[in-house]
Backbone bond lengths (Angstrom), bond angles and torsions (degrees), N, CA, C in turn:
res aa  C-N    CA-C-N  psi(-1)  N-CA   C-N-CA  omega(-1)  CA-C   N-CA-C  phi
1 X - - - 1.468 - - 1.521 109.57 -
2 X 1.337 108.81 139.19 1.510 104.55 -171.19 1.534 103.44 -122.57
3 X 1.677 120.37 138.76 1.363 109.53 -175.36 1.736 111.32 -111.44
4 X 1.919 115.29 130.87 1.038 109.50 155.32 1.234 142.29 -92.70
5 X 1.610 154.75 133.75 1.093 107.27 169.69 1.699 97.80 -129.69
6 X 1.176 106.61 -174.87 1.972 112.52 -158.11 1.223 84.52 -139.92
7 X 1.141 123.46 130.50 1.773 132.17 168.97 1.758 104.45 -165.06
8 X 1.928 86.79 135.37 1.861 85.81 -179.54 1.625 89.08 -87.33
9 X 1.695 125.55 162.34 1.037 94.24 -178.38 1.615 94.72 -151.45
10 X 1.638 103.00 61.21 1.229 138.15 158.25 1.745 112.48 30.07
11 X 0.782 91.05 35.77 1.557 119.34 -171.20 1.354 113.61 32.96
12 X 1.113 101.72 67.75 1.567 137.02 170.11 1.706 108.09 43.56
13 X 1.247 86.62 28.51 1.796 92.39 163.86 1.790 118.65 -50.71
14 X 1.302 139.72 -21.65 1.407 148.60 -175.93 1.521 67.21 -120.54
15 X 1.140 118.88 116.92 1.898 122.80 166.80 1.725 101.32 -107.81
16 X 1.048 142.57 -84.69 1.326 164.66 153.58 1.684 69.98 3.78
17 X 1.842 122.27 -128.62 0.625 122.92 -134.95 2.181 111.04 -46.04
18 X 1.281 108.52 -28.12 1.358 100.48 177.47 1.296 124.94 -26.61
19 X 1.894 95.32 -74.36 1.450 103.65 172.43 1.538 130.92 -64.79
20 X 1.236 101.80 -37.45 1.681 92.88 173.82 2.097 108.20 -60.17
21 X 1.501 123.17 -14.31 1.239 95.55 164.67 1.439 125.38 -98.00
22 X 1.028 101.77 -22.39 1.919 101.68 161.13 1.070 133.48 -92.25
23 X 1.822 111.34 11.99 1.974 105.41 140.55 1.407 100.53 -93.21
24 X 1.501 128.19 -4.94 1.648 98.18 172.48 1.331 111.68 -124.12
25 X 1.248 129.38 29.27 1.714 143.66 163.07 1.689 97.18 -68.70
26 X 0.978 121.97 -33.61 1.844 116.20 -168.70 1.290 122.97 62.21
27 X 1.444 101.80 17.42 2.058 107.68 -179.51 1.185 104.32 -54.30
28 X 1.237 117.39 156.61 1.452 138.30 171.70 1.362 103.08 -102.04
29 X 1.428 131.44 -47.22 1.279 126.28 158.23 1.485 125.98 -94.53
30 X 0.876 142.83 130.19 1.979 129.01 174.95 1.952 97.58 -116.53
31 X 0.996 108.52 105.24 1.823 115.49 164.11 1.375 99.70 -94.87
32 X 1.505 111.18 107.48 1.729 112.12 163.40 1.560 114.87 -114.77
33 X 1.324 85.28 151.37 2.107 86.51 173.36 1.347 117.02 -115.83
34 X 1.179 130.69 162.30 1.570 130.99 -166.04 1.494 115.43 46.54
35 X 1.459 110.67 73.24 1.292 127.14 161.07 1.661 108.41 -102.78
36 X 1.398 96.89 154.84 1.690 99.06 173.67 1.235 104.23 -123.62
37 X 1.111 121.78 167.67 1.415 131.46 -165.95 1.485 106.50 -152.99
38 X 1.611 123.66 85.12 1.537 114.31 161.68 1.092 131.61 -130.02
39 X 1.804 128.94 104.38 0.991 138.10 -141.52 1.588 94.33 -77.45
40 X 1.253 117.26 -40.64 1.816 116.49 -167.73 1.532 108.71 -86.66
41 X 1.178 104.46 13.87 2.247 99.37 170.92 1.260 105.73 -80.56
42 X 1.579 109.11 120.69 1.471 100.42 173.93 1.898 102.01 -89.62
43 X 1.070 127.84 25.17 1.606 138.62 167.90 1.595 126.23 -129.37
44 X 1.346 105.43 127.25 1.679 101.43 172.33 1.710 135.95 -16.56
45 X 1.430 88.51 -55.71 1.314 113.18 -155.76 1.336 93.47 -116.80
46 X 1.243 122.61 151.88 1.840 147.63 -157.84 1.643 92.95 -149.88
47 X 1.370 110.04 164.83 1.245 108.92 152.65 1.902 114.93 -137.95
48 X 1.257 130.77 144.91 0.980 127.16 179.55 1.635 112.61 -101.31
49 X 1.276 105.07 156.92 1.834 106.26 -148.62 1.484 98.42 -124.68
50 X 0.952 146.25 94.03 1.579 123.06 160.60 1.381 114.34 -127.59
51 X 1.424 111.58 115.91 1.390 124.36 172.43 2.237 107.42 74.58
52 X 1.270 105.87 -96.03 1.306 126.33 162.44 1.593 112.24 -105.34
53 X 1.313 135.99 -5.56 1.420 101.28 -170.44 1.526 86.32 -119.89
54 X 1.484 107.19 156.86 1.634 133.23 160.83 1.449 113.99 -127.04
55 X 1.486 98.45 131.76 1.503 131.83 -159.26 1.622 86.21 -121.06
56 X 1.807 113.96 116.03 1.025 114.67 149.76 1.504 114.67 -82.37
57 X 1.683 117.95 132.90 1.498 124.39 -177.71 1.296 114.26 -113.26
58 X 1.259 146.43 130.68 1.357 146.03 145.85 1.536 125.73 -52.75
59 X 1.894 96.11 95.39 1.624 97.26 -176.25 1.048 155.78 -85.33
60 X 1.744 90.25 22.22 1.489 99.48 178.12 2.111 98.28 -135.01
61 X 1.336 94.25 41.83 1.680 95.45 -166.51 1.506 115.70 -64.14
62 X 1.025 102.19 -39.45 1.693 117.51 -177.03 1.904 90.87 -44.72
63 X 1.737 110.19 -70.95 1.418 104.01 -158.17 1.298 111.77 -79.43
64 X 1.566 137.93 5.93 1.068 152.10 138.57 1.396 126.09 -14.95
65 X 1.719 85.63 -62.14 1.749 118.91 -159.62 1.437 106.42 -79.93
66 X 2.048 96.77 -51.90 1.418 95.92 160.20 1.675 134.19 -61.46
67 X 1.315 122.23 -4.85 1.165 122.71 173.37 1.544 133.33 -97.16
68 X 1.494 101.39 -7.76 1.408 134.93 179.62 1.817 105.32 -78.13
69 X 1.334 93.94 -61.84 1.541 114.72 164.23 1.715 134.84 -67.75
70 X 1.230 104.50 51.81 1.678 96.34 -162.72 1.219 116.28 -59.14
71 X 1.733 126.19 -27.80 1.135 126.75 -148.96 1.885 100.34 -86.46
72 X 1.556 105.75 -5.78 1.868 114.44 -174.48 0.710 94.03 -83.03
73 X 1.605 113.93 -175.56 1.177 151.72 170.51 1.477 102.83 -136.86
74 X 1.420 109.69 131.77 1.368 126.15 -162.94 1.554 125.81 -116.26
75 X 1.211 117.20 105.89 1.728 112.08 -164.96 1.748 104.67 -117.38
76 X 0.855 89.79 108.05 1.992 104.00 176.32 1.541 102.06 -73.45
77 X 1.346 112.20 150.63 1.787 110.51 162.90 1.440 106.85 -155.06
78 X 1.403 125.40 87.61 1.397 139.16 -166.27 1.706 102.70 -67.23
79 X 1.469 107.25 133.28 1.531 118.88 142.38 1.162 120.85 -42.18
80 X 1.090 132.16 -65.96 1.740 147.08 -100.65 1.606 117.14 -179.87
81 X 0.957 90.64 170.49 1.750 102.07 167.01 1.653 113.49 -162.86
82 X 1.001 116.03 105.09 1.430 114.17 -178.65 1.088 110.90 -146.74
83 X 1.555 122.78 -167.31 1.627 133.73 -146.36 1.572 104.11 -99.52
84 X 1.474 112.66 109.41 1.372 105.26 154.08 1.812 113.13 -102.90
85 X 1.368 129.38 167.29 1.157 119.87 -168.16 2.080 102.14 -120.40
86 X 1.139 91.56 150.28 1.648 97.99 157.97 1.383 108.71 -124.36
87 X 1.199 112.11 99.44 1.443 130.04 -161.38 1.182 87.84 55.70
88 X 2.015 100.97 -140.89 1.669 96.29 175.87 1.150 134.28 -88.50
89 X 1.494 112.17 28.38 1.702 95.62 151.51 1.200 132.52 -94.87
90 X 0.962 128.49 159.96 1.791 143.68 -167.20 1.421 102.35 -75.96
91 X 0.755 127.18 150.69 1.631 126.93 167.55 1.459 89.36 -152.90
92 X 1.706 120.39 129.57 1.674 131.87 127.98 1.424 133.81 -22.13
93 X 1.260 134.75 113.71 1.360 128.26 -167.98 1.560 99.82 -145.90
94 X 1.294 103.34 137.14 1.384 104.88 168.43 1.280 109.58 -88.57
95 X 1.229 132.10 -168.44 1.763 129.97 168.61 2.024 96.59 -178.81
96 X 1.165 81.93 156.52 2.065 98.14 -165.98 1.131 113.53 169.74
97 X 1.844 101.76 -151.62 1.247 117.05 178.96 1.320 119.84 -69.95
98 X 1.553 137.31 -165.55 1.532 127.41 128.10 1.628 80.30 -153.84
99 X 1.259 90.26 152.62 1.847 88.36 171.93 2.144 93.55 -151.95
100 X 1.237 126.98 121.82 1.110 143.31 172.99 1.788 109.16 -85.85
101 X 1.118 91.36 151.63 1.208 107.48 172.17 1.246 111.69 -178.48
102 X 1.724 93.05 148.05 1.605 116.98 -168.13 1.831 123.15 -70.77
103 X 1.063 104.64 127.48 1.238 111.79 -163.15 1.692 120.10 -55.11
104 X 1.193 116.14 -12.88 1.410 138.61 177.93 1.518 112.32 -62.96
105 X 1.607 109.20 -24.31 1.740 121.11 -151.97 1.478 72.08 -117.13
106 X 1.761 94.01 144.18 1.571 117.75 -177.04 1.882 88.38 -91.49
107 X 1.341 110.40 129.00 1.594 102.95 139.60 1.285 113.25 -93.30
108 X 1.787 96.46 138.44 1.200 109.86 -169.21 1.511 119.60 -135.63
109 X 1.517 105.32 1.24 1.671 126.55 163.41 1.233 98.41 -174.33
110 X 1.842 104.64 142.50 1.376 131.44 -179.85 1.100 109.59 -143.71
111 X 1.385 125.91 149.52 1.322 156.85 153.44 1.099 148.10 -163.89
112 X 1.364 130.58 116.38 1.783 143.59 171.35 0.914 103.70 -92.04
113 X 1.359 101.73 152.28 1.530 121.68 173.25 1.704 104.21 -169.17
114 X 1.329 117.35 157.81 1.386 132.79 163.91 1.425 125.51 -53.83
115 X 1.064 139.20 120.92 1.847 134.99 -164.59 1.457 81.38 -115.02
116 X 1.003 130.03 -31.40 1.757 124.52 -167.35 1.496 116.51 -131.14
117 X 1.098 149.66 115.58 1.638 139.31 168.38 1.643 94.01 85.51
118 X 1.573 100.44 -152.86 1.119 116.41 174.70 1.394 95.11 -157.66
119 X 1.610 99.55 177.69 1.746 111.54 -163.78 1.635 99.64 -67.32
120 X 1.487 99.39 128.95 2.256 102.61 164.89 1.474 77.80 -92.14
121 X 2.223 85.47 151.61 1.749 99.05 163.04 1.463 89.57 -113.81
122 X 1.711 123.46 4.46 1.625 109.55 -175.72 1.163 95.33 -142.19
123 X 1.380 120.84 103.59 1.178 124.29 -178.03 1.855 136.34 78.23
124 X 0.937 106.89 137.59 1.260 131.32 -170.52 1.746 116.54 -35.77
125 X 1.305 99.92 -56.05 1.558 123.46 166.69 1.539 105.80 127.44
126 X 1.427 98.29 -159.18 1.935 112.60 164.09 1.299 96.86 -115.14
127 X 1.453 111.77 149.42 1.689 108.13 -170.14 1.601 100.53 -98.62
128 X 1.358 126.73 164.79 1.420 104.88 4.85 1.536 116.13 -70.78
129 X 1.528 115.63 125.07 1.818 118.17 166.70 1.486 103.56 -46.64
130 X 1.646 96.44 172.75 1.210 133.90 -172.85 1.860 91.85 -83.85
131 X 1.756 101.49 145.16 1.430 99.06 -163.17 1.430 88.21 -153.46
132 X 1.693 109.46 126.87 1.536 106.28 172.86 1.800 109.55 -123.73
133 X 1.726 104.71 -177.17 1.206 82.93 -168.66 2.214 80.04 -131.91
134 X 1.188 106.68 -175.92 1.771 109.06 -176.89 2.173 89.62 -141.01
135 X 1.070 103.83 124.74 1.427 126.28 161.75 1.187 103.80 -110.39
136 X 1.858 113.16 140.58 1.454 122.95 -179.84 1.590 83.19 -146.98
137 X 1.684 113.73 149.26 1.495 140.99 -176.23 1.515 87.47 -117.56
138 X 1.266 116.16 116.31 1.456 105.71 171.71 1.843 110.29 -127.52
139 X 1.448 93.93 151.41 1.937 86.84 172.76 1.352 107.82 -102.72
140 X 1.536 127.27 144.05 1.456 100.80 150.73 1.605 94.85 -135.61
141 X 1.744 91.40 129.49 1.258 142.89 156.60 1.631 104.39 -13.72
142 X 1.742 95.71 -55.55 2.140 86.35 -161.98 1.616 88.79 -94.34
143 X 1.094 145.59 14.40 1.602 142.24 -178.47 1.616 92.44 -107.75
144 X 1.387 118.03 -67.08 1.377 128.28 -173.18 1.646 99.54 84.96
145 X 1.197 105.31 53.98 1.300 110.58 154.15 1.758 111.99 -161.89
146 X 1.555 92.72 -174.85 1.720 83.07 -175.87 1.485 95.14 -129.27
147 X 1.378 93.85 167.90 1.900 114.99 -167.54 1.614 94.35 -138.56
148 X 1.255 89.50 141.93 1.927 100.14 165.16 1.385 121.71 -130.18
149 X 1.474 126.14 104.89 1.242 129.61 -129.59 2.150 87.28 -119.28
150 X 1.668 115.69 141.43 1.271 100.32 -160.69 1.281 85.85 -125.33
151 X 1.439 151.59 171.14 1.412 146.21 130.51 1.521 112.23 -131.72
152 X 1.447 102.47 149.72 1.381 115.73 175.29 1.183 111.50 -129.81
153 X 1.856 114.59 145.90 1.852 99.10 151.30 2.016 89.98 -109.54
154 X 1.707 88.44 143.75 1.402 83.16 -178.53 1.447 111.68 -84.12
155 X 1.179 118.37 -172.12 1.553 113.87 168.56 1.262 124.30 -73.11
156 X 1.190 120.37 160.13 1.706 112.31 -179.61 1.602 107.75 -133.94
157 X 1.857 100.92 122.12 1.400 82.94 -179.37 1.392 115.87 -115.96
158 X 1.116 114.97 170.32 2.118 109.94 177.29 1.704 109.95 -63.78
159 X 1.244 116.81 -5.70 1.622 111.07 -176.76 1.250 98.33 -94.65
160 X 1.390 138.40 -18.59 1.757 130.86 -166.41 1.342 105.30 129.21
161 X 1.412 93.71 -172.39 2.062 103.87 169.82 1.344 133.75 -88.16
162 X 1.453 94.35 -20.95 1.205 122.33 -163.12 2.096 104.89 -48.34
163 X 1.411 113.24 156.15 1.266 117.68 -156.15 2.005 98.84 -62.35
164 X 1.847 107.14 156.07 1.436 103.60 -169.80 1.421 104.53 -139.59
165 X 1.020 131.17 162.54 1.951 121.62 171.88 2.070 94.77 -53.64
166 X 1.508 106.45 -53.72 1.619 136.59 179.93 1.551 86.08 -32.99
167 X 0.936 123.10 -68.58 1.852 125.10 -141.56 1.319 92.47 -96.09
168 X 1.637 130.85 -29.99 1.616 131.74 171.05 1.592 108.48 -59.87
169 X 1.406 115.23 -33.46 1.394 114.30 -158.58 1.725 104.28 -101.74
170 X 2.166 121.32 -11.32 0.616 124.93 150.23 1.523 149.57 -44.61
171 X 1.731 89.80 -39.91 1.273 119.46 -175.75 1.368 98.86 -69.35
172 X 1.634 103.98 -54.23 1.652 103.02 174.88 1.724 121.07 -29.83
173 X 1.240 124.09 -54.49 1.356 154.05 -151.67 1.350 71.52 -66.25
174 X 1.012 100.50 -105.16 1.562 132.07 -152.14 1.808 105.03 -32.75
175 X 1.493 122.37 -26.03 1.331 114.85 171.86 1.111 92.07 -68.68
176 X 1.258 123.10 -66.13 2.112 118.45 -170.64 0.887 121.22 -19.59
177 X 1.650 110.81 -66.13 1.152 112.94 159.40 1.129 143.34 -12.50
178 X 1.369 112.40 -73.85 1.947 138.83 -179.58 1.453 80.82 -58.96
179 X 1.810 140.88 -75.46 1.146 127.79 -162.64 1.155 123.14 -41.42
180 X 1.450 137.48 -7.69 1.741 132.50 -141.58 1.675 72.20 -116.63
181 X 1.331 133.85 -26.31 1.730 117.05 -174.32 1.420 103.96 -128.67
182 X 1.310 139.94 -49.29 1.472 120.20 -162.74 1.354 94.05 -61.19
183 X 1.326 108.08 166.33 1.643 134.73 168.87 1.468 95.53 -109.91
184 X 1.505 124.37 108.82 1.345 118.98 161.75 1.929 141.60 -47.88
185 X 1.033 119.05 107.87 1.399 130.57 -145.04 1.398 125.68 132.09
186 X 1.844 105.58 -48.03 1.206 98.87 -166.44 1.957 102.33 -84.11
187 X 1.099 115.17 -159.73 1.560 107.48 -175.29 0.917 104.69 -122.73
188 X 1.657 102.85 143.01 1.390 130.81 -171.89 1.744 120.61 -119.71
189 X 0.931 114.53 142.12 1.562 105.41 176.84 1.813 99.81 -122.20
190 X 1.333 120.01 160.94 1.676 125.44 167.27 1.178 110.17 -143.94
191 X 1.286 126.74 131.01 1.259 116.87 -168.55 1.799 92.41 -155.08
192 X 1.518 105.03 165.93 1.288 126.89 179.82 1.968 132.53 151.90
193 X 1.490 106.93 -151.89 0.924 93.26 -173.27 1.414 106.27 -106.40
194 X 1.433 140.78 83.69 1.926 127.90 -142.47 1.502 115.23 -85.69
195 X 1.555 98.36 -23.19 2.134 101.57 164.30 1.433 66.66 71.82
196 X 1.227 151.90 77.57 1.454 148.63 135.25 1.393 114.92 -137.61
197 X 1.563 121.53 156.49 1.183 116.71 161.43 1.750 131.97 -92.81
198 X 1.199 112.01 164.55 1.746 99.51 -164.57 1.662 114.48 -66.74
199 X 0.994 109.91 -1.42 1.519 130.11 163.79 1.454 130.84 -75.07
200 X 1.256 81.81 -13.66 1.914 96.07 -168.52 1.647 114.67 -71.83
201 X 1.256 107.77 141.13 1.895 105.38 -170.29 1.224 110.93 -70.45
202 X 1.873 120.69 4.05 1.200 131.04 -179.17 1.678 90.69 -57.32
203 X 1.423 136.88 -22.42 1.651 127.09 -146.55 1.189 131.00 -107.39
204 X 1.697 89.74 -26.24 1.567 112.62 170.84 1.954 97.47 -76.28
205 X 1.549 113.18 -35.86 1.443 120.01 -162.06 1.372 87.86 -53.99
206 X 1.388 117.07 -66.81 1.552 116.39 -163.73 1.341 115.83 -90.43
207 X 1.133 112.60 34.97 1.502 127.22 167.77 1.751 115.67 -102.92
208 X 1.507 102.80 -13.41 1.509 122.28 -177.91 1.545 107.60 -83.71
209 X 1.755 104.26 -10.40 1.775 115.82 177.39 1.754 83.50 -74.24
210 X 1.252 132.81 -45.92 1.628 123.35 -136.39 2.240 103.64 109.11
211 X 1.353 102.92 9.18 1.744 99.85 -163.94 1.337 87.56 -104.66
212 X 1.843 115.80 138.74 1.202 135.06 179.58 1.535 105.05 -126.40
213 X 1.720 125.40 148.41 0.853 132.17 172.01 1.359 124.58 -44.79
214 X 1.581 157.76 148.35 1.084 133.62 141.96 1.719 119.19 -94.04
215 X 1.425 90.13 -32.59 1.939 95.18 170.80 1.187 114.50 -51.02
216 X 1.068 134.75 -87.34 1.076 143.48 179.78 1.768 121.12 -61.40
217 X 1.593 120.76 -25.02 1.388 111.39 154.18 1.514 127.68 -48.79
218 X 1.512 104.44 -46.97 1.173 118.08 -169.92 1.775 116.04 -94.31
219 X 0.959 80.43 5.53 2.106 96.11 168.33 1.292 104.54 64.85
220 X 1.059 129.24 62.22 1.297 139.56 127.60 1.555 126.56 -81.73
221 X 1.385 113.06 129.96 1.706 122.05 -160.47 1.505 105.29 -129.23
222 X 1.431 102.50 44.86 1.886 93.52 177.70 1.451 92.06 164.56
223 X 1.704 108.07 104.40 1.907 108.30 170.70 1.694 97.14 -94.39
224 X 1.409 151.30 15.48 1.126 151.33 -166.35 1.578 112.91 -107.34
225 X 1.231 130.61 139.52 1.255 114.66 146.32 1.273 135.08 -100.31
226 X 1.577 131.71 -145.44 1.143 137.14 158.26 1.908 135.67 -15.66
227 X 1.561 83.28 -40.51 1.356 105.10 -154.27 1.925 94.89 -77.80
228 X 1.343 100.79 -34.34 1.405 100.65 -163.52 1.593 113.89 -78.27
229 X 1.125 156.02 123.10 1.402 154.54 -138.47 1.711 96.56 -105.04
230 X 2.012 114.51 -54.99 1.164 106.17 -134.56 2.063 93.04 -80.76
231 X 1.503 88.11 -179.62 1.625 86.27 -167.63 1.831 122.75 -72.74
232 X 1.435 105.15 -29.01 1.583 112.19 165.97 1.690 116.71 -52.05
233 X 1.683 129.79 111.97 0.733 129.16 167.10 1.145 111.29 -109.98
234 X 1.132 150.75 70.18 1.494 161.07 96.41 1.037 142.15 -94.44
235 X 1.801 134.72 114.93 1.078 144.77 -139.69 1.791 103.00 -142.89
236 X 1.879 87.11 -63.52 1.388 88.83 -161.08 1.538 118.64 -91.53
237 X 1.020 134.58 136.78 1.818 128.22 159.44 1.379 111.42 -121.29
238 X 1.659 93.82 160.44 1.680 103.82 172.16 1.766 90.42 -134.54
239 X 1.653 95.95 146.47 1.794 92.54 175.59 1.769 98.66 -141.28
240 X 1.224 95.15 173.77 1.736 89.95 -144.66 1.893 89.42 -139.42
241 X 0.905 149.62 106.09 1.594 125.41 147.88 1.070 129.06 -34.92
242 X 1.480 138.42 172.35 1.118 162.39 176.44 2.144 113.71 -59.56
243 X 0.940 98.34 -30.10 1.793 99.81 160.18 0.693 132.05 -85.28
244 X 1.517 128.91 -13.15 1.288 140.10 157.36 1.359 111.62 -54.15
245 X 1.321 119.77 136.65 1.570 118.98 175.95 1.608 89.48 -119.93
246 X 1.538 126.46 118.29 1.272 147.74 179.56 1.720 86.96 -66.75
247 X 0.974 145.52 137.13 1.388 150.76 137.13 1.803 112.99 -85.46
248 X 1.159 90.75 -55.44 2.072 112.09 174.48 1.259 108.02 -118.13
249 X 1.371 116.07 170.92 1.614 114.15 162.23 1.915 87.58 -174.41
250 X 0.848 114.31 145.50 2.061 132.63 -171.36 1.194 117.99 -162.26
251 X 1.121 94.38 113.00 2.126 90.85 153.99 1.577 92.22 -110.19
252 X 1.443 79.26 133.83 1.803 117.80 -167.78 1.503 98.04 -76.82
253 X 1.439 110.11 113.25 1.243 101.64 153.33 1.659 130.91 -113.30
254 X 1.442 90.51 5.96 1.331 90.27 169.48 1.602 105.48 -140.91
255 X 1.456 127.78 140.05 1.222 136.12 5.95 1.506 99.11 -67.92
256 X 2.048 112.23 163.90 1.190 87.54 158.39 1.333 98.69 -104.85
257 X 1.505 122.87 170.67 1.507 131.48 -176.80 2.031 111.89 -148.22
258 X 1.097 80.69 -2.06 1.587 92.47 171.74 1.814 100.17 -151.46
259 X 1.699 93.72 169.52 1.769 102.37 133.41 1.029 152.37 -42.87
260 X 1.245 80.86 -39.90 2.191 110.94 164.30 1.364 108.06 -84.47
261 X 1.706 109.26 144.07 1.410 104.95 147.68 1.147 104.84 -78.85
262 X 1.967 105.98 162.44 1.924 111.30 147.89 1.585 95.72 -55.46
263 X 1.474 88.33 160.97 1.688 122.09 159.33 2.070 91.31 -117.07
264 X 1.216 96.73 106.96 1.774 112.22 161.26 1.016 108.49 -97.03
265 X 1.674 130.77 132.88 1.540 144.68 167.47 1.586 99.49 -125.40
266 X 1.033 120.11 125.52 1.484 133.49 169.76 2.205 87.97 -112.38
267 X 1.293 87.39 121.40 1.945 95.86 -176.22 1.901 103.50 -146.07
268 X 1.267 82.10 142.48 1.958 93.01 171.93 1.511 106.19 -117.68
């Protein structure tokens, strides 16, 4: 049995409880979104600034996560690079993907790429930002089969989720993507954070892979916890093909450690 799980993980704003649940989740894969990455903070904590709101960030979360996890292997894939502050100084930060994985599982095809924009080296952008996604082909050895595991953060725009040419032409991307490594047949999972609603033509698009919802198949009506105020509770999905044998499948609502719940898949 092999475990995934998908969590945005708000850039480790709840830090403490974060990591203490993803050294003891036991994933074999971990796809997270909103990681930061700043090698030159000489302080924990950063804050992010836009307009009126401040986002405390954890600035060294990425090697955190990787240090929690010894037994992974750890692949970052940055958006961006822009300004977080310690007080008022500026500090450089990358921010993206990170997706771990257990050292036991062969990688055996990879690819990132951009679904939205392209990489800023100065600054953040005007939204909707630049948004990429990381595909991994993996073997494992004690299953004797292979899995192709996809993650995205989708774009997020100030009008809602609701469907966009942006998020139509995303969807595009992001199959390409999956095409440049899965082998059709074998099983694939995609999962992340899509900033869409369960309505969105993003579902039927990637339903033309053979990939079905599990959030919303399996009647779940809320990937958010506590933390999140506004009234839309759907964010996150994971979708799975037809070779996948679901054993488990959860959105975590407890601990919380983000805004987001995890998405947990226990699959053979």
């Amino acid at each position: 049995m092999l475990r995934i799980v998908s969590l945005n993980a708000w850039g480790g704003r709840l830090h403490a409880p974060l990591i203490a649940y993803l050294a003891g989740v036991d994933a074999d894969v971990l796809c997270l979104q909103e990681v930061v990455r700043a090698p030159a903070a000489r302080t924990d904590w950063l804050d992010y600034r836009d307009q009126n709101m401040v986002l405390p960030q954890r600035a060294h979360l990425f090697e955190e996560i990787r240090a929690a996890l010894p037994g992974h292997d750890g692949f970052f894939a940055p958006t961006a690079r822009g300004t977080l502050f310690d007080g008022e100084e500026a500090v450089p930060a990358d921010f993206g993907l990170a997706t771990f994985v257990r050292k036991s599982l062969a990688v055996i095809g990879q690819a990132q790429d951009f679904v939205h924009g392209t990489f800023s080296t100065d600054g953040w952008g005007p939204h909707p930002r630049a948004r990429n996604a990381h595909c991994l082909r993996l073997f494992s050895h004690d299953h004797g089969f292979a899995v192709t595991v996809a993650q995205m953060h989708g774009l997020r725009d100030p009008e809602g989720k609701g469907d966009t040419p942006a998020r139509d032409a995303q969807t595009g991307a992001l199959t390409d993507l999956i095409g440049r490594i899965w082998a059709p047949g074998e099983r694939l999972v995609v999962c992340g954070d899509f900033n869409v609603l369960p309505d969105s033509r993003m579902f039927p698009a990637l339903g033309r892979l053979g990939l079905a919802d599990l959030v919303t198949g399996r009647g779940h009506a809320d990937t958010r916890t506590s933390y999140y105020e506004k009234p839309s509770r759907f964010a996150d999905y994971m979708l799975v093909t037809p070779q996948v044998e679901v054993v488990r499948f959860d959105v975590v609502a407890e601990p919380e450690v983000s805004d987001h719940r995890a998405l947990l898949l226990d699959m053979r």
